[in-house]
KEKEKE-959661 format. One record per residue: z, x, y of N, C-alpha, C in turn. Coordinates in steps of 0.05 Angstrom, whole numbers. Each point is the difference from the previous one (the first is absolute). Example, Ala and Ser with C-alpha at 12.3 -4.5 7.8 and 13.67 -1.06 7.14 Angstrom:
REM residues 2
((156 264 -114) (0 -18 24) (0 18 24))
((-14 -7 21) (1 16 24) (14 -15 22))
REM end
This chain:
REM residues 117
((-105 -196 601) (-1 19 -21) (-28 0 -12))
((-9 18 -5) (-27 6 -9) (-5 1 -27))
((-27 -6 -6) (-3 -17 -34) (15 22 -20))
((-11 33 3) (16 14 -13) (24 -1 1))
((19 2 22) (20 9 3) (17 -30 -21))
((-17 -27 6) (7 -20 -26) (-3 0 -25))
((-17 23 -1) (4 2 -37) (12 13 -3))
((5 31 7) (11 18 1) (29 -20 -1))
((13 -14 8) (21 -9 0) (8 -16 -23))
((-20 -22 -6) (2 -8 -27) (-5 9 -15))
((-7 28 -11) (4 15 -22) (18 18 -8))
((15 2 27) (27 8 -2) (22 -17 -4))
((0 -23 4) (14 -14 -8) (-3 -10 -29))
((-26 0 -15) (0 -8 -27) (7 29 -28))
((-6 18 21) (8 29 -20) (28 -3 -15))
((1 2 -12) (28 -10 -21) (12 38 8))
((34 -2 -6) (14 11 15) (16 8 -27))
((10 19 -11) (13 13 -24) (18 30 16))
((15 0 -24) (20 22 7) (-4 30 -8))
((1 20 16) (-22 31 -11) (30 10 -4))
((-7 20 -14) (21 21 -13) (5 22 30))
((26 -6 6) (16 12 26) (-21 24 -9))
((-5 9 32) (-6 28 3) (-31 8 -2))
((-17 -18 -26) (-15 5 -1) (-28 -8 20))
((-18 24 -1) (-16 -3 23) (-34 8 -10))
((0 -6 -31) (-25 3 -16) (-24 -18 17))
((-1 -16 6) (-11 -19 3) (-9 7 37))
((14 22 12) (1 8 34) (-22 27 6))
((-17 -7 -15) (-27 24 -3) (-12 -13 16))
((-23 15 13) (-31 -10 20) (-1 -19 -5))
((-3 -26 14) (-22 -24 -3) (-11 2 28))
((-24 -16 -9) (-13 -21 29) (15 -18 3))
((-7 -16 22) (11 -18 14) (-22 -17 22))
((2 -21 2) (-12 -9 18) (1 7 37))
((-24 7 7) (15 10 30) (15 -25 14))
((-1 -23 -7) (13 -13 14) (30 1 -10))
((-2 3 -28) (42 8 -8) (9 25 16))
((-20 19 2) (12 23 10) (1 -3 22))
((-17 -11 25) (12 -8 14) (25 -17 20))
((16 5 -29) (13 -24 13) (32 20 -10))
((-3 29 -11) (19 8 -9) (4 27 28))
((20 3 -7) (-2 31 30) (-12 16 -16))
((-7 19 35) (-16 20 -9) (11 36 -14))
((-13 2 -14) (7 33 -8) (-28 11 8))
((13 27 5) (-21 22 12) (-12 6 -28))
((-12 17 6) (-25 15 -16) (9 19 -15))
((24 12 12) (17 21 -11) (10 -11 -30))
((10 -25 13) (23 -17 -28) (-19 -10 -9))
((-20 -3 -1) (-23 -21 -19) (-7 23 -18))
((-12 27 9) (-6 17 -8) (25 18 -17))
((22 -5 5) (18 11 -15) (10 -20 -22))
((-8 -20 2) (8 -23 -18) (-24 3 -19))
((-27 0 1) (-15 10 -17) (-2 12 -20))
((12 24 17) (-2 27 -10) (25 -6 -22))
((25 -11 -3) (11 -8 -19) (1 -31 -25))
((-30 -3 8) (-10 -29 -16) (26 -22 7))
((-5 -5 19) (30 -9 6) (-14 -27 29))
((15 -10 10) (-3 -27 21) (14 14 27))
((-12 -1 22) (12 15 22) (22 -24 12))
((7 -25 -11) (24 -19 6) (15 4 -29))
((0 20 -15) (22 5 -13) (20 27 2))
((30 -20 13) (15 17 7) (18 5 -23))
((19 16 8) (22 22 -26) (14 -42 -11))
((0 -18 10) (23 -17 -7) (-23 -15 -5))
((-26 10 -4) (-18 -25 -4) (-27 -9 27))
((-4 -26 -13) (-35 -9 16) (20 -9 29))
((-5 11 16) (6 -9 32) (-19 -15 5))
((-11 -13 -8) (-16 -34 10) (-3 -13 -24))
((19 -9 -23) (3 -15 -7) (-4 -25 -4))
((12 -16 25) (-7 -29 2) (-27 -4 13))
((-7 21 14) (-36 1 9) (-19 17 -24))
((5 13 -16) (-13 8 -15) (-21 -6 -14))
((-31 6 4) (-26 -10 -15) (9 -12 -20))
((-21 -19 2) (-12 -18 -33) (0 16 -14))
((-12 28 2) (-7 14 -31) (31 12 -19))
((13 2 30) (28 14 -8) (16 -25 -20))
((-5 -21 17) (12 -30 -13) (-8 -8 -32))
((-29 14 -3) (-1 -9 -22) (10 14 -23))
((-4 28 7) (5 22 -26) (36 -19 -17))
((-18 7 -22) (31 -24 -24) (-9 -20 2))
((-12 -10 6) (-16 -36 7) (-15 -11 -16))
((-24 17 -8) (-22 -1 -11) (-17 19 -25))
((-8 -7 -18) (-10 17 -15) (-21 21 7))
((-8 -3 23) (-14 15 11) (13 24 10))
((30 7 7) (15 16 10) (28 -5 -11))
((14 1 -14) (20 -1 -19) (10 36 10))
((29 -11 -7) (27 19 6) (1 15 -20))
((-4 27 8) (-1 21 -36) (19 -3 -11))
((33 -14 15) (24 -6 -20) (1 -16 -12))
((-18 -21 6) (1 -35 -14) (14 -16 20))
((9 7 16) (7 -18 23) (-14 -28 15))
((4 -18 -5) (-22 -20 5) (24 -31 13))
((-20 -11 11) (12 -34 5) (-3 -9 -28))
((23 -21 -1) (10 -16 -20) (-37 -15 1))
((-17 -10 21) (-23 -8 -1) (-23 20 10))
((-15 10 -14) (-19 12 15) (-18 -8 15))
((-17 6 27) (-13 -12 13) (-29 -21 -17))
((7 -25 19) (-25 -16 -11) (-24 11 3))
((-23 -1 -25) (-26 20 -10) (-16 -7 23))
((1 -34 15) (-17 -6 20) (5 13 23))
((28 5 14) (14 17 19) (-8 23 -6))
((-3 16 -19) (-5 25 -3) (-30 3 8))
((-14 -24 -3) (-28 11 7) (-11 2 33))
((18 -29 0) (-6 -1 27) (6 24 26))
((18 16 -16) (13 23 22) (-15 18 -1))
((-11 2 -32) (-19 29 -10) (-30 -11 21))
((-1 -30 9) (-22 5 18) (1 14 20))
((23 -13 11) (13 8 32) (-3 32 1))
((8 13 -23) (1 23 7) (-34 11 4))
((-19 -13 -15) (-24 9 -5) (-12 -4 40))
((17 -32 5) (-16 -6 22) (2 8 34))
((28 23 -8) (6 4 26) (3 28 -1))
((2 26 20) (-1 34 7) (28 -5 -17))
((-9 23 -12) (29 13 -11) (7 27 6))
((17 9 4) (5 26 19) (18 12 -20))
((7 21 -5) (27 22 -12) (26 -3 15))
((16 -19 -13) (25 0 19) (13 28 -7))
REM end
């Protein structure tokens, strides 16, 4: 396993995990992503990326919700986590992410391609 693919894993595992208000999909707008997360999710055409866009919306969010869920980016993991990206409903972990974890990710993101999932 490759040094990324080991952080990338331990920071998914330390992302603290809370409960979202059924249905809602505020939080399923454009992000980046690391090409190596996106790599690792199936592919959508150009059509669905571009039609997912075009509705500020995530081209892995289906009518029942995120269809890659348990693979789903760090960035997706964090939104509710951190003060840096907080849930417009108040929705949060009973703990919010540790301030040192938070930085360390905000490197990761600085230190690796980030692409438009």
């Amino acid at each position: 396993m490759s040094a990324i693919a080991q952080k990338i894993r331990f920071f998914r595992r330390r992302i603290p995990s809370f409960e979202c208000i059924p249905g809602c999909h505020d939080c399923c707008g454009p992000v980046t992503t690391s090409s190596f997360e996106i790599a690792e999710l199936p592919v959508k055409t150009e059509a669905q990326h571009e039609a997912a866009l075009a509705e500020l919306s995530c081209p892995y969010l289906a009518e029942k919700g995120c269809e890659v869920y348990d693979d789903r980016p760090i960035i997706c993991r964090l939104f509710g986590t951190t003060p840096r990206l907080l849930c417009p409903h108040g929705k949060r972990p009973e703990e919010m992410i540790d301030a040192e974890l938070d930085m360390e990710i905000q490197e990761f993101f600085l230190s690796t391609r980030q692409v438009l999932l």
